[in-house]
Structures are given as C-alpha cells and as structure tokens.
GUFI-335808 format. One record per residue: residue in one letter; chain; x, y, z of N, C-alpha, C in turn. Coordinates in pm, 1 decimal. Last residue first. Layout:
<drenkes>
(drenke A,A,(X,Y,Z),(X,Y,Z),(X,Y,Z))
...
</drenkes>
This chain:
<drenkes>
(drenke X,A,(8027.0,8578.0,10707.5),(8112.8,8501.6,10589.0),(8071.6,8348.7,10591.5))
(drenke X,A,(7945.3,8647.6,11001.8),(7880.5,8672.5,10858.8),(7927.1,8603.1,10713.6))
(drenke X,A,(8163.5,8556.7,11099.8),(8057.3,8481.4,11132.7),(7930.3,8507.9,11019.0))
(drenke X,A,(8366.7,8759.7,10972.6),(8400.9,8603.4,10993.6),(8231.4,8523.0,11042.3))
(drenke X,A,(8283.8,8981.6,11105.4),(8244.4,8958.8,10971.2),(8289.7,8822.4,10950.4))
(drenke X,A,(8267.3,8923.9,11395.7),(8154.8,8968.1,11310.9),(8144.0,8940.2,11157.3))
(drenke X,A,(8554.0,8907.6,11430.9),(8468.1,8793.6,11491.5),(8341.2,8804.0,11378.7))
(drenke X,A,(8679.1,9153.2,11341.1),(8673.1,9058.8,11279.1),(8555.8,8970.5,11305.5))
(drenke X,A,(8487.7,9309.8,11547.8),(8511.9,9317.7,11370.0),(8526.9,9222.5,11335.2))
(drenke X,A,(8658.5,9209.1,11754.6),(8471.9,9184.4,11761.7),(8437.9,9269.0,11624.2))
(drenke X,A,(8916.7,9265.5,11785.6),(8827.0,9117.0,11758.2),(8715.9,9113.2,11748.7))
(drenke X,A,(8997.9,9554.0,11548.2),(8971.5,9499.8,11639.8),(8897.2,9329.0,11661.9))
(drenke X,A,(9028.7,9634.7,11289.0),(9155.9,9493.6,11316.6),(9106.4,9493.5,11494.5))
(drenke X,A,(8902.1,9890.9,11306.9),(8861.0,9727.8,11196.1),(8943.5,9621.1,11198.9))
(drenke X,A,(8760.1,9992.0,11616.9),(8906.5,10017.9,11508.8),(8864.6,9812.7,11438.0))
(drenke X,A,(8581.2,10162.1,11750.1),(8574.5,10004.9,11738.4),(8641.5,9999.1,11544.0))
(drenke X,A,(8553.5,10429.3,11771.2),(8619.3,10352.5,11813.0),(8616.2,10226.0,11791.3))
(drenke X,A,(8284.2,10484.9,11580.1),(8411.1,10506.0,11567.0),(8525.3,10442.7,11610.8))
(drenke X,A,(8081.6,10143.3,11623.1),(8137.6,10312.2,11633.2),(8233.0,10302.2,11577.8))
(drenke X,A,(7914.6,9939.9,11432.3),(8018.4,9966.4,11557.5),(8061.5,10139.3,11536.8))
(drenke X,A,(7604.8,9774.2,11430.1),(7706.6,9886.3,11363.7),(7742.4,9888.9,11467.0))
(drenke X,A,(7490.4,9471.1,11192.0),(7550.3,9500.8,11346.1),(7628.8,9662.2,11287.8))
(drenke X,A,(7316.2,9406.8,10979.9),(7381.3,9316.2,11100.9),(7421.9,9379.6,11196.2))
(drenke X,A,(7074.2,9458.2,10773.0),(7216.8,9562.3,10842.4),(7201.5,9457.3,11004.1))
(drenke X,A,(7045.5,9281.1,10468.9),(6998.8,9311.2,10605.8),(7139.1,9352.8,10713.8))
(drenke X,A,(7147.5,9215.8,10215.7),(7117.0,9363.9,10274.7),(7079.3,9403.0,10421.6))
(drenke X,A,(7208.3,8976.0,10165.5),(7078.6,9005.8,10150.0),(7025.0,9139.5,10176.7))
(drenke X,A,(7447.1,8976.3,10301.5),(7418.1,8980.0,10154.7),(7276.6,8980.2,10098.9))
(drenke X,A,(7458.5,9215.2,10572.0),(7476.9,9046.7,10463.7),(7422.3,9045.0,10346.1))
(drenke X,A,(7685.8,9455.4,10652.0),(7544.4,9468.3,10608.7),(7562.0,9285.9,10538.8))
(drenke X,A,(7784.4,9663.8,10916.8),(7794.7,9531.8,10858.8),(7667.4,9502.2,10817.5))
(drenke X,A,(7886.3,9951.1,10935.5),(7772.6,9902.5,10917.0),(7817.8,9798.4,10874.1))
(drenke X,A,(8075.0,10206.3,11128.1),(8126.4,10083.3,11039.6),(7954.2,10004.3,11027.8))
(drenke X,A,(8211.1,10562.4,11163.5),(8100.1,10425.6,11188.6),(8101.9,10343.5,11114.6))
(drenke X,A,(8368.3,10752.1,11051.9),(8446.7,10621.3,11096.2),(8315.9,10517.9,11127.2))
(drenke X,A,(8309.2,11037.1,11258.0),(8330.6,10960.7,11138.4),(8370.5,10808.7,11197.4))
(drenke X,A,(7987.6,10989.7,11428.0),(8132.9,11067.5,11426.8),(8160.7,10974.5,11300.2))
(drenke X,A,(7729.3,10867.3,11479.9),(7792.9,11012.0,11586.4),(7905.7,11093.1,11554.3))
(drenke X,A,(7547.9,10741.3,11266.8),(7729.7,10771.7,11318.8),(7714.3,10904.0,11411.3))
(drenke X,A,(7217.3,10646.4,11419.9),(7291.0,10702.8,11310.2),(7441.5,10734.6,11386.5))
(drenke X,A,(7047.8,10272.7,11393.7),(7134.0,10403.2,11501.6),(7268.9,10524.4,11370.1))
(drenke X,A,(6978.1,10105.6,11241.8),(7102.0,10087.0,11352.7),(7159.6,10151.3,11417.3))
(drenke X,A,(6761.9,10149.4,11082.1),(6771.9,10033.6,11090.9),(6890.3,10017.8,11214.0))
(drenke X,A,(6808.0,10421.0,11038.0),(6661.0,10401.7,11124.6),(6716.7,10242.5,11156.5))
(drenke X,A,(7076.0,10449.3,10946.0),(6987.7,10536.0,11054.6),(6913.2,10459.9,11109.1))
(drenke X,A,(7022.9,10312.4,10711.5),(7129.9,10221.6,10809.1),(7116.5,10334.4,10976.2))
(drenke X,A,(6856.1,10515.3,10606.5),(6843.4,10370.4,10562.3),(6907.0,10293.1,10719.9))
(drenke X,A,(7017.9,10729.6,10547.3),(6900.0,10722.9,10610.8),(6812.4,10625.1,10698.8))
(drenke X,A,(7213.1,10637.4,10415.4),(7238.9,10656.6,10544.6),(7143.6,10691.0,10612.7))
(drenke X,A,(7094.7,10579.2,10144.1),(7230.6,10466.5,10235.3),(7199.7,10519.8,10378.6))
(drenke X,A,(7004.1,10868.1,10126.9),(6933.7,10769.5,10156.6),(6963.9,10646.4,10240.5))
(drenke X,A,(7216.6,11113.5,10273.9),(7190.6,11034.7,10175.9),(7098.7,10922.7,10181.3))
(drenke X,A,(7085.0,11357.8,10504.7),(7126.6,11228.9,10481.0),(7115.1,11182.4,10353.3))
(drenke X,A,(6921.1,11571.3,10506.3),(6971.9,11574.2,10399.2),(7112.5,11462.7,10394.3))
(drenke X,A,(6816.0,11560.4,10811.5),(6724.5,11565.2,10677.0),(6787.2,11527.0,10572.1))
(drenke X,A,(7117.8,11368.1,10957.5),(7002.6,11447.0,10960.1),(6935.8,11415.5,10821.1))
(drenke X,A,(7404.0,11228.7,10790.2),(7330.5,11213.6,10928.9),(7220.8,11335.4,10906.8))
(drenke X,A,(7562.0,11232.6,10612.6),(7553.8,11107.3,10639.5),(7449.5,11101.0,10805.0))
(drenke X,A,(7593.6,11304.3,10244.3),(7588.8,11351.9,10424.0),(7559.5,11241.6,10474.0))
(drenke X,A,(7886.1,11249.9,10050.8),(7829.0,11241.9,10059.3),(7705.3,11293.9,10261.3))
(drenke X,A,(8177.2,11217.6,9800.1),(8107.3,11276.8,9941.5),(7974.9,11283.4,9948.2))
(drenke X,A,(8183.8,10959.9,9569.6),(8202.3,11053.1,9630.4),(8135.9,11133.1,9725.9))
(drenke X,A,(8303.3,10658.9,9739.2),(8259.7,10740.8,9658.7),(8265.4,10858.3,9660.0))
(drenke X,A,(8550.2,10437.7,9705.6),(8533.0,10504.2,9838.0),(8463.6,10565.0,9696.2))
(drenke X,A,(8630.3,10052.9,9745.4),(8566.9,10151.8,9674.3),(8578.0,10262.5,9771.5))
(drenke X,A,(8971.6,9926.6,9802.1),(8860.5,9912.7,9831.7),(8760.3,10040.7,9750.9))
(drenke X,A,(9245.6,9975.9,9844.8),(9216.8,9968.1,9729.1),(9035.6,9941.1,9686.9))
(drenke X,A,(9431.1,10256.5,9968.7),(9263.2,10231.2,9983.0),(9238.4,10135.7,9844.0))
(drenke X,A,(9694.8,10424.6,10092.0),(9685.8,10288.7,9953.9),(9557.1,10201.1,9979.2))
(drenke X,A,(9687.1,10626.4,10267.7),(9691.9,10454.3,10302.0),(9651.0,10362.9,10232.8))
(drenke X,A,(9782.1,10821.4,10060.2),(9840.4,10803.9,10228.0),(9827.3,10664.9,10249.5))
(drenke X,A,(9717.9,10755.9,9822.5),(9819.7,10787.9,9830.1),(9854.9,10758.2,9914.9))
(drenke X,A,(9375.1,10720.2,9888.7),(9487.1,10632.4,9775.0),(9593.4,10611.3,9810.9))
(drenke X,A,(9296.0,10917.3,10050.4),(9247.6,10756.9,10037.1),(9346.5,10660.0,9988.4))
(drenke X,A,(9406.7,11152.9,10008.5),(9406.8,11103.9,10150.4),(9438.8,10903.3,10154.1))
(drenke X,A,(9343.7,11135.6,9758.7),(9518.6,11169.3,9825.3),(9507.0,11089.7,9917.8))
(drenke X,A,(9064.4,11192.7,9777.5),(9127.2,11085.5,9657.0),(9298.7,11026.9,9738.9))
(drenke X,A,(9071.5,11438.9,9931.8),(9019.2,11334.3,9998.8),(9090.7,11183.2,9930.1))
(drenke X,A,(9202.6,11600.7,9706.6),(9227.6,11580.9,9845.3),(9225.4,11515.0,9962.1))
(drenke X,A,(8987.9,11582.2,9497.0),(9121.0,11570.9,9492.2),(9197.9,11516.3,9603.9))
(drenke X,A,(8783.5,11669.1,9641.9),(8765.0,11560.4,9623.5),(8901.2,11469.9,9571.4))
(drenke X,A,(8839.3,11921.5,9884.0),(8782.3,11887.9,9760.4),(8812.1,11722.1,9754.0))
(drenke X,A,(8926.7,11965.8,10202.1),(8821.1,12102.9,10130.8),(8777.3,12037.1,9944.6))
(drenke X,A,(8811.1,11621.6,10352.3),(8906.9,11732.5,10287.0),(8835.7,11835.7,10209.3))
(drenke X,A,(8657.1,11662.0,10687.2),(8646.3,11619.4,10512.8),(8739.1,11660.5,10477.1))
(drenke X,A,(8501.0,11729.0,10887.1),(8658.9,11725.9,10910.5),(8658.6,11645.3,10748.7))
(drenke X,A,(8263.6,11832.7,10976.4),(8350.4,11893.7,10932.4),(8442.7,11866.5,10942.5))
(drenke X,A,(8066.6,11639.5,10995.5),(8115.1,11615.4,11112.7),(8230.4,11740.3,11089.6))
(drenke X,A,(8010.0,11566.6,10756.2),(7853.2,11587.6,10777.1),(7905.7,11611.1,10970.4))
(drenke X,A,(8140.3,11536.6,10534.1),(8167.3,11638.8,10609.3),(8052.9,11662.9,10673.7))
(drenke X,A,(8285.9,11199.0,10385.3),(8130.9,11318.2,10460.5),(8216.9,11449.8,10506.7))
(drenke X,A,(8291.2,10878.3,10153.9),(8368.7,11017.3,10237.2),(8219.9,11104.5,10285.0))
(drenke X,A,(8216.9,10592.2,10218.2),(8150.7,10683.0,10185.4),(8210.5,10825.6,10284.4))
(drenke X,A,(8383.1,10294.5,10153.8),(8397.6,10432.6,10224.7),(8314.2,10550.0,10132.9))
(drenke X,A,(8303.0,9958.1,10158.1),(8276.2,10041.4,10096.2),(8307.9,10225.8,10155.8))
(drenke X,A,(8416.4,9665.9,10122.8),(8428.2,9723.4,10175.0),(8371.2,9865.0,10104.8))
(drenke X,A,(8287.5,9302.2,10066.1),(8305.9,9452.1,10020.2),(8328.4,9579.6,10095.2))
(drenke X,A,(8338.2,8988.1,10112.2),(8350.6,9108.4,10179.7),(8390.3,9250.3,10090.2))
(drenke X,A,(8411.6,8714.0,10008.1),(8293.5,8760.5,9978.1),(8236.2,8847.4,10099.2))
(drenke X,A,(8668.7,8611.3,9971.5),(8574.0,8502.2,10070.5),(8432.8,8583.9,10078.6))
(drenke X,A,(8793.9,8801.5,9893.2),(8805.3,8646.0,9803.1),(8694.9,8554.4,9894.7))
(drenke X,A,(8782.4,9021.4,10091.7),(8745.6,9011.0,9957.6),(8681.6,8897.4,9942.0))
(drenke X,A,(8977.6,8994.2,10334.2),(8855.8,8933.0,10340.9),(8749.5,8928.6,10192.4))
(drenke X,A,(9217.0,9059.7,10344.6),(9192.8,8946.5,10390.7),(9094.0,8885.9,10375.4))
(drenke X,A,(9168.4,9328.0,10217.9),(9268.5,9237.1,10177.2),(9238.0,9089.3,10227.8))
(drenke X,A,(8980.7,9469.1,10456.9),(8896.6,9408.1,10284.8),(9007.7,9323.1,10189.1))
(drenke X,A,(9120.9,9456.0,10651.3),(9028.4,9379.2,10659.1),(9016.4,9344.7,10456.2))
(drenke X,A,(9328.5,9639.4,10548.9),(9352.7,9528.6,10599.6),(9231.2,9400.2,10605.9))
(drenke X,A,(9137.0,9846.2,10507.0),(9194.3,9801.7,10364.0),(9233.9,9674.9,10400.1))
(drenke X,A,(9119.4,9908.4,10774.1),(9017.0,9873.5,10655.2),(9040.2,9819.1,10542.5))
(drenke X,A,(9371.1,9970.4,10861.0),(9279.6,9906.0,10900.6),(9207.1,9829.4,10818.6))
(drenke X,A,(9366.7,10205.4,10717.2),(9509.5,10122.9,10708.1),(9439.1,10022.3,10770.9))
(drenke X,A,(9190.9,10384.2,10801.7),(9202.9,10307.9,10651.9),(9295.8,10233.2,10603.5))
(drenke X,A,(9205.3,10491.5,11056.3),(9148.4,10338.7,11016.5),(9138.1,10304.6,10870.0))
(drenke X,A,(9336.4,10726.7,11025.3),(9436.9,10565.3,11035.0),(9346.1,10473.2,11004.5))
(drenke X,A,(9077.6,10895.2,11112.2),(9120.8,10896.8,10971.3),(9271.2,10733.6,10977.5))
(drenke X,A,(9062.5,10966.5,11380.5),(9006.2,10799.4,11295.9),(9073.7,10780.1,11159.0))
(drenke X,A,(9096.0,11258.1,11375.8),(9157.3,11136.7,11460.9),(9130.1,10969.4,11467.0))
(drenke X,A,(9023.4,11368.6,11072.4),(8977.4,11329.7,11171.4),(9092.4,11242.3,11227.7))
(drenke X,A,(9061.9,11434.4,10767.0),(9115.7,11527.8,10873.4),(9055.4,11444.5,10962.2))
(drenke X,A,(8871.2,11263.1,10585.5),(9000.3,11313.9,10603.4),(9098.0,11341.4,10709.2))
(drenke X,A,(8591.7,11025.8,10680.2),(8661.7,11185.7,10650.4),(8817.4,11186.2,10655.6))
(drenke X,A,(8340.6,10789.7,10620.0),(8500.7,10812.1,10645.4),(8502.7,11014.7,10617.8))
(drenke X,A,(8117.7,10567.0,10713.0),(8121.5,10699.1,10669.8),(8234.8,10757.8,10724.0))
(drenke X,A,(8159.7,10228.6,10535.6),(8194.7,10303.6,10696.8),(8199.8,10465.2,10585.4))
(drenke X,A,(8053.7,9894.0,10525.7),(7959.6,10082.9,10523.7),(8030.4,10117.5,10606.1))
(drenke X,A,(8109.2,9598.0,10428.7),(8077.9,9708.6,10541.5),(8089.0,9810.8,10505.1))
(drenke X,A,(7896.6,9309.8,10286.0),(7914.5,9460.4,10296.2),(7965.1,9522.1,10382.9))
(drenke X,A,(7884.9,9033.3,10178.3),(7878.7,9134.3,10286.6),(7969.8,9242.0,10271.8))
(drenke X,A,(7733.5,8979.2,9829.1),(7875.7,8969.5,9925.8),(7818.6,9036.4,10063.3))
(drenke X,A,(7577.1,8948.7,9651.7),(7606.7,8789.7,9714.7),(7726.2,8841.9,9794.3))
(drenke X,A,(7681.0,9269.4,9500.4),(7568.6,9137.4,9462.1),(7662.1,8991.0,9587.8))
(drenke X,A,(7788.8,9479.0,9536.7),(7732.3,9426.1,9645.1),(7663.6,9288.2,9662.9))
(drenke X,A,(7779.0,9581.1,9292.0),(7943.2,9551.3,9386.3),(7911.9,9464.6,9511.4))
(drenke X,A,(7522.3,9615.7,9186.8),(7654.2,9497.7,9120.2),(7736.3,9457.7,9209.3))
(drenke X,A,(7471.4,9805.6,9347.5),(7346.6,9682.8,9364.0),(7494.7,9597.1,9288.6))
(drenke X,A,(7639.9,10018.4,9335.3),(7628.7,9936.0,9477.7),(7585.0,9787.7,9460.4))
(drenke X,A,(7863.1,10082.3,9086.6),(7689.5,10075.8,9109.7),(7716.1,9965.3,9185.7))
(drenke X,A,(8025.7,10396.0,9049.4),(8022.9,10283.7,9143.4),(7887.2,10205.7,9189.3))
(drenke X,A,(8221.4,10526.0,8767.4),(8068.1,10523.8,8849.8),(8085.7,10375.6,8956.7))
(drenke X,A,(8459.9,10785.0,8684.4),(8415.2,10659.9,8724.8),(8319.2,10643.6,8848.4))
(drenke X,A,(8555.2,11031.0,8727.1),(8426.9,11001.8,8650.4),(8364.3,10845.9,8667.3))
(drenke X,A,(8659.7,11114.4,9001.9),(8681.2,11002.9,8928.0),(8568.5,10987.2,8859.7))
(drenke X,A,(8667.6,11145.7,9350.7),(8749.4,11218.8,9258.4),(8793.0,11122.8,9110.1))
(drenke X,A,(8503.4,10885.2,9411.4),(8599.2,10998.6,9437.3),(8716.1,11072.1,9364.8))
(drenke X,A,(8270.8,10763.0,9177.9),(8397.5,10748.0,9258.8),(8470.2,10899.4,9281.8))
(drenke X,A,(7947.8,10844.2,9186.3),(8055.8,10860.2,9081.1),(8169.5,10829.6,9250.1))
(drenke X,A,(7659.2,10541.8,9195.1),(7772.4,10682.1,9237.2),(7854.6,10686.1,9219.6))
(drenke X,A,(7361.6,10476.2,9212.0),(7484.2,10454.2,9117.5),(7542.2,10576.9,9158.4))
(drenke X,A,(7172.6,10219.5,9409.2),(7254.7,10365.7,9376.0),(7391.2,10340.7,9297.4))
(drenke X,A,(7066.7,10053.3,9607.1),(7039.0,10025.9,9454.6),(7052.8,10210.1,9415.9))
(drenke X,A,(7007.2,9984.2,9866.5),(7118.4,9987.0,9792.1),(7111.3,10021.3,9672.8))
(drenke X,A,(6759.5,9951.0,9923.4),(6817.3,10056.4,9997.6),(6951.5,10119.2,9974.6))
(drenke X,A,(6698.8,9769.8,9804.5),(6595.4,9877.8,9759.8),(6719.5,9952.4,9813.7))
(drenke X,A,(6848.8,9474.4,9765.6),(6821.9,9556.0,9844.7),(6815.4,9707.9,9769.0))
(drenke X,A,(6895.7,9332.7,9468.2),(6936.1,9415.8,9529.1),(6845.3,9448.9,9633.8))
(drenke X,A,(6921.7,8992.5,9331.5),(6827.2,9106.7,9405.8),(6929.6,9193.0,9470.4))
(drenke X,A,(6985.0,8818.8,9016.3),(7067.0,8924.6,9120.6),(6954.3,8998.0,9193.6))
(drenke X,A,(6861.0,8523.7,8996.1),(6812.5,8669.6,8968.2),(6907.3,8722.4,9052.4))
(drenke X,A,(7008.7,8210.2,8861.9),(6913.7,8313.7,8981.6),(6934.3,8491.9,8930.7))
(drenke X,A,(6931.8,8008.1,8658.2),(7079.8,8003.4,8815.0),(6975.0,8096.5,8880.0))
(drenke X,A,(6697.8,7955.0,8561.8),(6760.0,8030.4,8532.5),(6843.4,7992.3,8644.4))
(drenke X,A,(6462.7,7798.6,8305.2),(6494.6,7780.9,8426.4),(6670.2,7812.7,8430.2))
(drenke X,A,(6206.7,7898.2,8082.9),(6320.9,7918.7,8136.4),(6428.3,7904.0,8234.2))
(drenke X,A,(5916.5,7801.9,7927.8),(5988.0,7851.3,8052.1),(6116.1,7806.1,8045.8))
(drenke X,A,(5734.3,7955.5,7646.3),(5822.3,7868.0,7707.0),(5883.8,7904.7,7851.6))
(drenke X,A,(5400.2,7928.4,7454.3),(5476.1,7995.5,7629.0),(5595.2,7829.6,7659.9))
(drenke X,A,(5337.2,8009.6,7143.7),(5324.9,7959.7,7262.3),(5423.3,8022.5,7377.5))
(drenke X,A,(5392.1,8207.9,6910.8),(5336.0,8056.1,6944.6),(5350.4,7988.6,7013.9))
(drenke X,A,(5525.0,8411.7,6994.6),(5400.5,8429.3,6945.0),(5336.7,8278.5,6892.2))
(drenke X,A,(5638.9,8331.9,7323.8),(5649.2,8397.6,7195.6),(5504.5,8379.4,7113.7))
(drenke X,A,(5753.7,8478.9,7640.3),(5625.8,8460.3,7598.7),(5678.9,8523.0,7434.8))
(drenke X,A,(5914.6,8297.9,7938.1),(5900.0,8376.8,7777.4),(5763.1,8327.6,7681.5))
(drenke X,A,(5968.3,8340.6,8241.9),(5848.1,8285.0,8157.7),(5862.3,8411.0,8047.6))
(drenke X,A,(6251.9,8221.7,8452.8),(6206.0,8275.9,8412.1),(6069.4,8254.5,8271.2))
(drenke X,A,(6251.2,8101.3,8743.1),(6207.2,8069.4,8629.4),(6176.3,8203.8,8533.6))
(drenke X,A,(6505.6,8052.9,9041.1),(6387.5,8123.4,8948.2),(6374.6,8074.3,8840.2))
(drenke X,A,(6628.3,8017.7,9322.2),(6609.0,7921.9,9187.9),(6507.7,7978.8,9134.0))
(drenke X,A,(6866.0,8178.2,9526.2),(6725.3,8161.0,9506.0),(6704.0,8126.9,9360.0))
</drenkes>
C-alpha cells in the first residue's frame, strides 16, 4: 500500500512519497520475552508482509513431535514469506514445570529454529489477547497443538486441530495457496 507521507516545516508543507507503512494488525501488535530468554519477540516486526502460523504448543503432550513437523514446514517455507510462531501453554496441563524445560523441549529435542515465546493461556477469561483474538475469529484450541493460518494482513485464514499434523496435505496445500 503507496503512502504519502506530509511534513510540515516552518516554511511551508512538503510531501513525501514513501514505499509503504508497515501495518500491523491490532491483534498482533505484542512484544514478548522469548522462552526462557531475555530476549524480546515483537510480533508486529516478525510478522510484517509474511503469513503467519499460530500454534499453541506444550511439552509433555502426545502432539508434542509436531515440532519436528513445524520446523519442517517453517524450513521450507520462511524464504517465500512464512513465520512460524509457538506460543508454549498449560492452559491443557501438559507444559513443562519451567521455562528452562520447555526451552529443552523446543531447542534441544527437536532443534525449533522458528520463534516460540514465553508461556502463555490460551483459552477462557484469562486467554492472552492473540488467543482471544483467533477464539472469536476461528474457534478456540481444544488441545495443544492448534495451528492458525493467519495472511499477511492478519486476517485468520483457516485453523486446524491438533490432529491435523504440519507435513499433512491440507497444511501444506493451505499455506502454499496463502504464499
């Protein structure tokens, strides 16, 4: 989108004609510390002009493999303008007991090079906003592992369950048609 920007000096009015304004989606526009990691993760930057998928991840769960998955997708799919994003929960009690633990899970076990933040809820009153957000707009996760395909404009495209593993064809198909 082709904007102008309008500078105003003290002798007169010049305009500006700019590439474009980064917009964030309202719904995105959060700064959050990385898992286990003073390091901050600001959505509206990571997210700028890419598709997005949103999956609310845990530790301990019988999904927990899909990060061997996921990482698969966001390897293949980065460079062509795919962010992957894991928002750890215990909003299902299967989390790791700290952030250390979860970090292990992410990094160590299935080498996550994708963002993951830190924990966060992901369903009822005390939902994080993100998930408040991708709630009303697509139905809230029943379980860990829900996957939100979001386009670059923010608008939430399509959510798949738990089961609907990220090297399945109607993942790919999805974010390939979003790309």
């Amino acid at each position: 989108m082709k904007k102008s920007l309008l500078v105003l000096f003290a002798f007169g009015v010049c305009t500006i004609s700019t590439q474009s304004f980064a917009q964030c989606a309202d719904w995105l526009n959060h700064n959050l510390k990385k898992v286990h990691s003073d390091e901050r993760v600001d959505l509206c930057s990571l997210t700028e002009d890419q598709a997005v998928l949103i999956v609310n991840t845990a530790s301990h769960c019988g999904f927990t493999p899909q990060f061997k998955g996921l990482e698969a997708l966001y390897q293949a799919y980065q460079d062509k303008g795919l962010v992957v994003v894991g928002f750890p929960s215990n909003s299902f009690f299967q989390a790791a007991k700290s952030e250390a633990e979860s970090a292990k899970v992410c990094y160590e076990n299935y080498g996550v090079s994708f963002p993951v933040t830190q924990p966060v809820l992901v369903k009822g009153n005390q939902a994080h906003p993100i998930f408040k957000h991708l709630s009303a707009e697509a139905g809230a996760p029943r379980w860990n592992f829900n996957k939100y395909l979001v386009d670059k404009n923010g608008v939430v495209i399509k959510h798949f369950q738990s089961s609907d593993r990220p090297d399945s064809p109607d993942v790919r198909q999805a974010v390939e048609a979003l790309l």
